[in-house]
C-alpha positions in Angstrom: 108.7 105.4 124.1 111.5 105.9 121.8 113.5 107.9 125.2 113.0 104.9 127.0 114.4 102.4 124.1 117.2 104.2 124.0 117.5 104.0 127.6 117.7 100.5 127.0 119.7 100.1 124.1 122.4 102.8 126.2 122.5 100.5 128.8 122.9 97.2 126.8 125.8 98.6 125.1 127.5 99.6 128.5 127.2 96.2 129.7 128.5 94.6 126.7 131.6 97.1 126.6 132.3 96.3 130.4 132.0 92.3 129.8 134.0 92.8 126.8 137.0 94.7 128.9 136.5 92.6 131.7 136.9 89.3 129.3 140.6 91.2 128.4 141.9 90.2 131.8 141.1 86.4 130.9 138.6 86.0 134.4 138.8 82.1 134.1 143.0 81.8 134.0 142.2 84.8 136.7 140.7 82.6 139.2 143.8 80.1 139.7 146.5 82.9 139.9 144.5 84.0 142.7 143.6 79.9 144.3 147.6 80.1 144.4 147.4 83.5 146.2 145.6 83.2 149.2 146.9 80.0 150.4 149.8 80.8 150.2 149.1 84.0 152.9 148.1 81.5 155.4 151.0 79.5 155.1 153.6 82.4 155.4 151.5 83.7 158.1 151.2 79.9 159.8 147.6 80.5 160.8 144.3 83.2 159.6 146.1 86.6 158.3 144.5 89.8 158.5 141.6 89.5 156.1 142.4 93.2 154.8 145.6 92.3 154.1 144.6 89.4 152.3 141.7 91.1 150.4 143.9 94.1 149.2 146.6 91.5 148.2 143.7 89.8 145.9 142.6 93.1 144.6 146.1 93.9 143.7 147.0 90.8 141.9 143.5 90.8 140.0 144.7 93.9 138.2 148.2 92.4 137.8 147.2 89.5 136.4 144.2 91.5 134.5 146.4 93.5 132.8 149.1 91.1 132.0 146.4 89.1 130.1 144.9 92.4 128.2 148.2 92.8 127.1 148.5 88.9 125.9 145.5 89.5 124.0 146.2 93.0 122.7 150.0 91.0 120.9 148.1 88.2 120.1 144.6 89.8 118.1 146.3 89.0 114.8 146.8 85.1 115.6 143.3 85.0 117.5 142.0 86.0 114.9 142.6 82.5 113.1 142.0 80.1 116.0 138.9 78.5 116.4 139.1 79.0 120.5 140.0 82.5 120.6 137.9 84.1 117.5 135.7 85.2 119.7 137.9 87.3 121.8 136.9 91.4 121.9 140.0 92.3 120.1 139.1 90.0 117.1 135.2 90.9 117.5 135.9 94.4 117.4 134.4 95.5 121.1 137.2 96.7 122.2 140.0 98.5 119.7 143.3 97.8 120.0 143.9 101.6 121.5 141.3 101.0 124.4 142.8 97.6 125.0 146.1 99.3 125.5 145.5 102.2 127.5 143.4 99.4 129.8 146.2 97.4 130.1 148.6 100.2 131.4 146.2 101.1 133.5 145.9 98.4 135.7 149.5 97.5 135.5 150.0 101.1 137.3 147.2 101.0 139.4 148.0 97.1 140.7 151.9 98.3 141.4 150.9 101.5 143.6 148.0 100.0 145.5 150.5 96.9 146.2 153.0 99.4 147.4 150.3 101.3 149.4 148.6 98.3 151.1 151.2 95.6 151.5 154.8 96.6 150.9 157.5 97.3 148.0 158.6 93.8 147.3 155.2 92.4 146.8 154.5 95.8 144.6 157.8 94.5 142.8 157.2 91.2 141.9 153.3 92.1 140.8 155.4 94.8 138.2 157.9 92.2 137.0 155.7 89.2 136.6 153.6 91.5 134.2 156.7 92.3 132.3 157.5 88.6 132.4 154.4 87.6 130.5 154.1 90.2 128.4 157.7 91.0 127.5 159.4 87.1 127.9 156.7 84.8 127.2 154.1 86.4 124.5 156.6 88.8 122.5 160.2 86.6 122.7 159.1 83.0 123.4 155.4 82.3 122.2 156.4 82.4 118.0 159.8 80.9 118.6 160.0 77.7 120.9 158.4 74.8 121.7 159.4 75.0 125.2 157.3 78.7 125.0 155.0 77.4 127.7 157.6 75.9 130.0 159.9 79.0 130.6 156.6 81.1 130.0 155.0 79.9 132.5 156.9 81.1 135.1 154.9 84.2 135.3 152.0 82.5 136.3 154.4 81.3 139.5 154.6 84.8 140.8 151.5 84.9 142.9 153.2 82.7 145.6 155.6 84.6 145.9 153.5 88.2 145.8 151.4 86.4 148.7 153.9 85.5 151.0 155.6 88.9 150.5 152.6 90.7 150.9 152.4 89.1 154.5 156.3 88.4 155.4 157.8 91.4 153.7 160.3 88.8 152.6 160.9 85.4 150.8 161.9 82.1 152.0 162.0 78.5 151.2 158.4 77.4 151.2 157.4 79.9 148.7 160.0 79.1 146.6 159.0 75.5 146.7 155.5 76.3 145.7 156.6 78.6 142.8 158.6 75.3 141.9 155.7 73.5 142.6 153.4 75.9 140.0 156.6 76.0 137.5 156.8 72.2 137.2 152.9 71.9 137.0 152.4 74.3 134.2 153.4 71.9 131.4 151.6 69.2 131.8 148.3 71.3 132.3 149.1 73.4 129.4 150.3 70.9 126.6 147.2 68.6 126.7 145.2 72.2 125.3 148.1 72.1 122.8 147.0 68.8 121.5 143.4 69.4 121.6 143.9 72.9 119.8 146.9 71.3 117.6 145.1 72.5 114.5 144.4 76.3 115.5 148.1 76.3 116.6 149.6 75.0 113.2 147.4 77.4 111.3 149.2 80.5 113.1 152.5 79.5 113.1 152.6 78.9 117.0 155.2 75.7 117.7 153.3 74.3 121.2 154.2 71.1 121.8 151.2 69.7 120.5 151.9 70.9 117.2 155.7 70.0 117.2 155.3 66.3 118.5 153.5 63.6 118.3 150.4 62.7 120.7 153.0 59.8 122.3 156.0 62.3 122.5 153.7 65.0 124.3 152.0 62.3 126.4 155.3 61.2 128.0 156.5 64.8 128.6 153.0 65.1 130.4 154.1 62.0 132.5 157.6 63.2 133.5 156.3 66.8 134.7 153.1 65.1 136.5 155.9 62.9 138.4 158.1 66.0 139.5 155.2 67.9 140.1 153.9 65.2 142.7 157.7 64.8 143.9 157.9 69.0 144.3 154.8 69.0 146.3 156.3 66.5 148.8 159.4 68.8 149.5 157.1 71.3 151.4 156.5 69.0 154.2 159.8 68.9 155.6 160.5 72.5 154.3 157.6 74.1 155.7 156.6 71.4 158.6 153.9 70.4 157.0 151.3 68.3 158.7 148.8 65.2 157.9 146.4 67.1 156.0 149.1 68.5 153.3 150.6 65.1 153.0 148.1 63.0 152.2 146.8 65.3 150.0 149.8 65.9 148.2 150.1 61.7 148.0 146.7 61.4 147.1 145.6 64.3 144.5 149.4 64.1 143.0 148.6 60.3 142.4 145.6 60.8 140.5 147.2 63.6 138.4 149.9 61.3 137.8 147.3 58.7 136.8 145.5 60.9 134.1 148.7 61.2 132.8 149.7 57.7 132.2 146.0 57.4 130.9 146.7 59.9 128.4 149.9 58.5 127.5 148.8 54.6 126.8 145.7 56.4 124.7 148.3 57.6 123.1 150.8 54.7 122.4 147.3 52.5 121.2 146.6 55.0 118.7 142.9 55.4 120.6 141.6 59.0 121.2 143.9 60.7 123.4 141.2 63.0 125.4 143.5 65.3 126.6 141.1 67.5 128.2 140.8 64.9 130.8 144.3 65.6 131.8 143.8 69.5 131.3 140.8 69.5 133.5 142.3 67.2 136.2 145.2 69.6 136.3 143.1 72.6 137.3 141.1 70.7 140.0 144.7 69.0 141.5 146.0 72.8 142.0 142.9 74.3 143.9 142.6 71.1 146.0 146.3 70.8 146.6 146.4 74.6 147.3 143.3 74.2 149.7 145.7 71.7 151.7 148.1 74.3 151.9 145.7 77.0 153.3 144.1 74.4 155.9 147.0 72.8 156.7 148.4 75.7 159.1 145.1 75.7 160.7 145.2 72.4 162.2 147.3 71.0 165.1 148.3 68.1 163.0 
């Protein structure tokens, strides 16, 4: 009896350690690196790529991304720590130690960079290395503490996987993928600083100067607005850059309306003095980049 509680207890623990290393890589913020991904692949490729390519591409940027976030988490246990949304976190739990966080992280930034280089080609292998070092190095060590614009020139890590997917399929870069990582860039803001103000406590309590904490709910709402416009006015570009067709346009008109939308809504909230809700905006956001990124992917496929 006592062997086979063990057992159990054995295998409970296991499981808890691999959720807890698997929660380092951040699976949720994982998901949309990799929505911007695989679209992307069809574009360049202007029709179905290989689906080893594509798969091996996705495996590659899972650990890039992965580790880049293990790494976040690994700077950041001492202000998680005092933040209601991140207390919970296995750095600040104490499932994983700070040594097996780091020896995780460098592990799948090595092993994402060599299997890029073995299954798609250098320059994707490149960018996967340097958008790691961008997060890690520019955005969570130099530009987190220090800036309120920390998420906007941040950010631009997360635009990498538009370019790592066309390279992984062209070998090379070109104007629609730099659109998109444009595209990504401009969007980042206004789906990030609505968190900001819902959080605006946990961020004041650490020291952190988001937006949300620096301005007021009015100031941050109109920000929101003017990225929510370019974004829907960089998402346009791509149809005469990349010949898109009537699938990609009115989705762009149609889903970059209603992001636009939220964030007006969030704005006059604002202005009123009512409850702001910014999570409407932060949640509208998310869905806007799969569905517009789902355009992009079917778009290619269509003879219109």
């Amino acid at each position: 009896m006592s062997t086979m509680s063990d057992q159990t207890v054995g295998k409970q623990s296991i499981g808890r350690t691999v959720k807890a290393y698997v929660a380092l890589t951040k699976p949720r913020v994982l998901e949309l690196l990799l929505v911007s991904t695989v679209p992307v692949m069809f574009l360049a490729y202007g029709g179905m790529p290989d689906l080893w390519l594509v798969l091996a591409t996705v495996i590659g940027g899972a650990m890039s991304a992965g580790s880049a976030a293990a790494f976040n988490m690994y700077l950041d246990r001492d202000i998680d720590a005092h933040m209601h949304r991140t207390e919970n976190r296995p750095l600040v739990t104490g499932e994983v130690t700070p040594r097996g966080a780091v020896v995780f992280s460098w592990t799948l930034a090595v092993l994402s960079t060599v299997w890029l280089l073995v299954t798609t080609n250098w320059l994707a292998a490149a960018l996967s290395a340097f958008a790691i070092f961008f997060y890690v190095v520019i955005y969570t060590m130099l530009l987190k503490r220090r800036t309120e614009q920390n998420i906007v020139w941040g950010g631009i890590a997360g635009c990498f996987p538009v370019l790592i997917g066309w390279a992984a399929v062209t070998g090379s870069l070109d104007w629609p993928a730099f659109i998109l990582f444009l595209l990504i860039f401009l969007w980042t803001p206004p789906h990030y600083w609505p968190l900001s103000m819902k959080y605006r406590d946990d961020y004041d309590d650490v020291d952190v100067p988001m937006l949300g904490v620096t301005r007021n709910a009015s100031q941050v709402g109109l920000q929101v607005i003017l990225y929510a416009w370019a974004t829907l006015a960089c998402s346009l570009l791509l149809v005469p850059i990349a010949g898109m067709g009537l699938v990609y346009t009115v989705s762009a008109l149609v889903f970059g309306g209603w992001f636009v939308y939220e964030s007006h809504r969030l704005y006059n909230r604002a202005v009123r003095g009512t409850e702001a809700r910014p999570m409407r905006v932060f949640h509208a956001s998310i869905t806007y980049l799969t569905l517009i990124f789902v355009a992009v992917a079917v778009d290619p496929l269509l003879p219109f």
